[in-house]
C-alpha positions in Angstrom: -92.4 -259.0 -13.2 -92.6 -261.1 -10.2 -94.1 -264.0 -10.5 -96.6 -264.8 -7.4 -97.0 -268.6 -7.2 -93.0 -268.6 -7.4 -92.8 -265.9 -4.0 -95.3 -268.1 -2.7 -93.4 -271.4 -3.0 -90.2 -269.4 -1.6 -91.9 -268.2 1.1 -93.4 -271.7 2.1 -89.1 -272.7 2.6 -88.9 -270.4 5.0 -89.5 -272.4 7.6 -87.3 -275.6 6.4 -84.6 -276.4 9.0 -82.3 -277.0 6.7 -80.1 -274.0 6.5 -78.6 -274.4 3.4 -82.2 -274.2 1.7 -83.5 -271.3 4.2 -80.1 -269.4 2.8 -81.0 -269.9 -0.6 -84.3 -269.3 -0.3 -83.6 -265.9 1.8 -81.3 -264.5 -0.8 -83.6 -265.7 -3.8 -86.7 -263.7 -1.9 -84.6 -260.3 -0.9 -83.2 -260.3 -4.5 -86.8 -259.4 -5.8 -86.7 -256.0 -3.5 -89.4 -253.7 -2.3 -92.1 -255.8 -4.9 -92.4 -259.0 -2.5 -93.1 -256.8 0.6 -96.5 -257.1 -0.2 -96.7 -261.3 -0.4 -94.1 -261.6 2.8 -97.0 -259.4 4.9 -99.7 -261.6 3.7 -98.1 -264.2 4.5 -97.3 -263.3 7.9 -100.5 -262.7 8.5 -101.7 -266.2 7.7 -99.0 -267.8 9.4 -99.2 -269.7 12.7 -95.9 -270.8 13.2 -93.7 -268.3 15.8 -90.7 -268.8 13.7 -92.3 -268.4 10.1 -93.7 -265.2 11.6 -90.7 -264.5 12.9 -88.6 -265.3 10.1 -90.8 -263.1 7.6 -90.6 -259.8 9.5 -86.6 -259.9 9.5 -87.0 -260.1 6.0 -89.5 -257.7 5.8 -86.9 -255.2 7.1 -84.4 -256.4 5.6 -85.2 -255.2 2.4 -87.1 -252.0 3.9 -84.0 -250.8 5.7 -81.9 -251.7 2.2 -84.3 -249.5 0.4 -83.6 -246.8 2.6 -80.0 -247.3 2.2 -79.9 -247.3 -1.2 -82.6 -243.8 -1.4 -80.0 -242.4 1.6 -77.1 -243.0 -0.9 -78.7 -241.2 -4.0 -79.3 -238.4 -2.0 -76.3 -237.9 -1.5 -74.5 -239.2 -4.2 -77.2 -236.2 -6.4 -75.8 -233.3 -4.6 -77.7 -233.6 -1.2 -79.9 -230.7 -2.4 -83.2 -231.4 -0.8 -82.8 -231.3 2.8 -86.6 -232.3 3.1 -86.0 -235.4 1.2 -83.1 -236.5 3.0 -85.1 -235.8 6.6 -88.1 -238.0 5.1 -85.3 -240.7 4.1 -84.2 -241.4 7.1 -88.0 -240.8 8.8 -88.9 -244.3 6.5 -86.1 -246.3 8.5 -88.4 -246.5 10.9 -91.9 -245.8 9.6 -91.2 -247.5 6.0 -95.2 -247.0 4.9 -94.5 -243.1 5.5 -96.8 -241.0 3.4 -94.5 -238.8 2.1 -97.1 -236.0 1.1 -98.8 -235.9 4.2 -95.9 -234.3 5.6 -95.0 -231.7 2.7 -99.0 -231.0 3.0 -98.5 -230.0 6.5 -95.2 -228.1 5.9 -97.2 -226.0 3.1 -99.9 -225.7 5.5 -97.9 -224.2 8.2 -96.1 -221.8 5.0 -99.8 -221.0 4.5 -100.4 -219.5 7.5 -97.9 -217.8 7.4 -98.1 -216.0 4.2 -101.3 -215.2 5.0 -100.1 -212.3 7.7 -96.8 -211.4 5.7 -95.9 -208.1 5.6 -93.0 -208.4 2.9 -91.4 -205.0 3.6 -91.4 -206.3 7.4 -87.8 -206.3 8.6 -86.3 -209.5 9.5 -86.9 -209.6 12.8 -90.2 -208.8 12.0 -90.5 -211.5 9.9 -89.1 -214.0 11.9 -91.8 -212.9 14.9 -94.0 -213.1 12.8 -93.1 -217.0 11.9 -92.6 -217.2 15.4 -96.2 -216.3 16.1 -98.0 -219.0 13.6 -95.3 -222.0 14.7 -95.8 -221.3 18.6 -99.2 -220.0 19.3 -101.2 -221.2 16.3 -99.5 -224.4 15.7 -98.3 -225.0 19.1 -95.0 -226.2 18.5 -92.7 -226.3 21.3 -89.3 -228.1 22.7 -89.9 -231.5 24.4 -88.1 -231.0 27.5 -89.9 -234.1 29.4 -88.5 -236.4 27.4 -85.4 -235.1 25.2 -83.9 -238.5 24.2 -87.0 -239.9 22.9 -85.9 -240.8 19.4 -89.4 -239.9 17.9 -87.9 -236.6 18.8 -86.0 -237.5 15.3 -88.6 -237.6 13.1 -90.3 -235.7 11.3 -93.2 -237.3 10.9 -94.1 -237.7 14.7 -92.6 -234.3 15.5 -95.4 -232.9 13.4 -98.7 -235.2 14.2 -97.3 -234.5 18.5 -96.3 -230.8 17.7 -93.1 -231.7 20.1 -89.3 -232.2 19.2 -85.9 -231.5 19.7 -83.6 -228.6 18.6 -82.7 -230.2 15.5 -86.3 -231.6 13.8 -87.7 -228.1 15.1 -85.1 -226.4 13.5 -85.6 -228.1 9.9 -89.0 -227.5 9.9 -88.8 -224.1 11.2 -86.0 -223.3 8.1 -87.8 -225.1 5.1 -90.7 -223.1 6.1 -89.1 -219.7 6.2 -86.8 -220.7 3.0 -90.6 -221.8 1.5 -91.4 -218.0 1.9 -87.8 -216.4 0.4 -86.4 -215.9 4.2 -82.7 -216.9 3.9 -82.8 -219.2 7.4 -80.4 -221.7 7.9 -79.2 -224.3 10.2 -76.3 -223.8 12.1 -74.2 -227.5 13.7 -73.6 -226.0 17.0 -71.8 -228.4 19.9 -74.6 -229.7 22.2 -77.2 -227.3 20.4 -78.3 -226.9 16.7 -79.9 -222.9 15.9 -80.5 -221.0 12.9 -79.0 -218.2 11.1 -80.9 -215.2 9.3 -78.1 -214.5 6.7 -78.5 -211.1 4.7 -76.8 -212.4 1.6 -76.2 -209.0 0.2 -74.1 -207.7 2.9 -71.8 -210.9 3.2 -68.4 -210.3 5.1 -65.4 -212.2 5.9 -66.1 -211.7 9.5 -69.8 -212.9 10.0 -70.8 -214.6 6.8 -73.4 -211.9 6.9 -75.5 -213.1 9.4 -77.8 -210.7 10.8 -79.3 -212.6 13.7 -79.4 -216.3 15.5 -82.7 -218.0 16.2 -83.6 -220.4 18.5 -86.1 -223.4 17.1 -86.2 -225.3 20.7 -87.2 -221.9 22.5 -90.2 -220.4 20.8 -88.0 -218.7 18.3 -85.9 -216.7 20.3 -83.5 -213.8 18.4 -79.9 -213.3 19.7 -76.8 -212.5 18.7 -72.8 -213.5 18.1 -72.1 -212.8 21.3 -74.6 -215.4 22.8 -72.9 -217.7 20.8 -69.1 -216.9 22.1 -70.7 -217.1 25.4 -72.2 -220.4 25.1 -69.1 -221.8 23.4 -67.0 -220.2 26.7 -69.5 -222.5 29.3 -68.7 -225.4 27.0 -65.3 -224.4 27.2 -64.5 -224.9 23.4 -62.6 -222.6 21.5 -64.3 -220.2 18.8 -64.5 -221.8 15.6 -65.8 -220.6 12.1 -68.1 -223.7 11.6 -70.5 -223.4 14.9 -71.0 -219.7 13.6 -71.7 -220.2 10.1 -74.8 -222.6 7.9 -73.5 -225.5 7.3 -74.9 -227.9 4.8 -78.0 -230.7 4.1 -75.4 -233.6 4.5 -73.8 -232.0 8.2 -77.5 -232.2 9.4 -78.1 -235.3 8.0 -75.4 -236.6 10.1 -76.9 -234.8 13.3 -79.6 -236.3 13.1 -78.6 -240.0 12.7 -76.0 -239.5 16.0 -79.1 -238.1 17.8 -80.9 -241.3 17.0 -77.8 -243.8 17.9 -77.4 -242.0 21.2 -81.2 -242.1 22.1 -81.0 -245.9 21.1 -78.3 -246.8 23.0 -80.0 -244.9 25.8 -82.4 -248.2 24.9 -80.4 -250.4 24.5 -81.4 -251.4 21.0 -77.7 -252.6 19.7 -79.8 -253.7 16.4 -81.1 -250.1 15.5 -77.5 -248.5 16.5 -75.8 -250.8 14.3 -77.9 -250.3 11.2 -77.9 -246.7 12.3 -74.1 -246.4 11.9 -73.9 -248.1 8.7 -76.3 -244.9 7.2 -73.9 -243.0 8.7 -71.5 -244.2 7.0 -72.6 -243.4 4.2 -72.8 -239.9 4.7 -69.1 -239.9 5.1 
């Protein structure tokens, strides 16, 4: 149990200009964890002094983006089963107070509607117009072309209150949606573009990892085929591999994400964000 009047006596140090004492003190206040979030922002608030403030909200983060670490490491460390909870994970580096089941409220919401006009012996295709037709037109979904390197493009949690994203946060909700319903949709790590894959587990083959169709999150859910793909891998000039044809797994997208958001913040300039960035990377390899 933490003890208040102690936090509060640390937190008083804070300001000392010794730095020996403001170094112990630090350490002593980011060894209690997430628990003394609560008396650093209280404190902040009553301060007056710029570098007390100041001082408080590194620490603040501090701990915050160490908690996200140490949830980013489980996750993986457990198997990296639940894509959902890795996305939401990452989505607290930069919104730590996230409320986590606002966002799986609005995921069911959107499976709701969905289920609602199902036809289960639709074909695929079917099915996946039909998804199409709740994400795009009821929910208004769509690619945000304006302003593509937008980090809050990355998560999930402003892609779903603004309804805009990139390829790869339209993607995940598009697949946890359809695998909410029993649709075997995937994500596929193509260069320069992330898609999805219907995959027809019963008729699996060596040659297409029985994948019946491509779909394209960032364009309204557009259906194509294998030979789209070889074509946009010719214009990139890249050579055919298995892995930009084939799902690939929770941890690959994972990764995808976090080098969208270091590109978009060096686009900003924010060294601080791309180094703490790359060190959750790191941890995902």
């Amino acid at each position: 149990m933490i003890d208040p009047v102690e936090i509060n006596s640390l937190i008083k140090l804070l300001d000392d200009p010794d730095k020996e004492i403001f170094d112990h003190v630090h350490d002593k206040i980011i060894s209690f964890g997430g628990e003394v979030i609560e008396f650093l922002e209280s404190a902040w608030e009553e301060a007056f002094d710029p570098i007390l403030q100041e001082r408080i909200a590194n620490l603040v983060h501090e701990i915050q983006f160490s908690l996200v670490r140490d949830e980013l490491r489980l996750w993986y460390q457990g198997g990296a089963f639940d894509l959902l909870q890795g996305v939401l994970t990452i989505n607290k580096y930069q919104y730590p107070d996230l409320d986590e089941q606002k966002i799986i409220n609005q995921i069911e919401a959107i499976k709701r509607d969905v289920w609602l006009q199902m036809i289960y012996d639709a074909s695929p295709a079917e099915q996946v117009k039909l998804i199409n037709h709740v994400f795009y037109n009821i929910h208004g979904f769509s690619g945000n072309t304006s302003n593509h390197q937008d980090p809050q493009n990355s998560y999930l949690s402003q892609v779903l209150e603004t309804k805009k994203g990139n390829q790869i946060s339209l993607a995940i909700i598009y697949s946890i949606v359809a695998q909410k319903l029993d649709m075997p949709v995937y994500g596929v790590n193509l260069p320069q573009h992330f898609i999805l894959a219907y995959v027809d587990e019963t008729m699996e083959s060596e040659f297409d990892g029985g994948i019946l169709f491509y779909i394209n999150a960032f364009s309204r859910g557009t259906i194509f085929g294998r030979r789209d793909v070889d074509m946009f891998l010719k214009q990139l000039k890249l050579r055919p591999e298995k892995q930009f044809y084939e799902p690939c797994s929770n941890v690959d997208i994972l990764r995808r994400i976090l080098r969208n958001l270091i590109s978009s913040y060096e686009n900003l300039g924010s060294t601080e964000k791309v180094a703490e960035l790359n060190e959750l990377l790191e941890i995902l390899n």
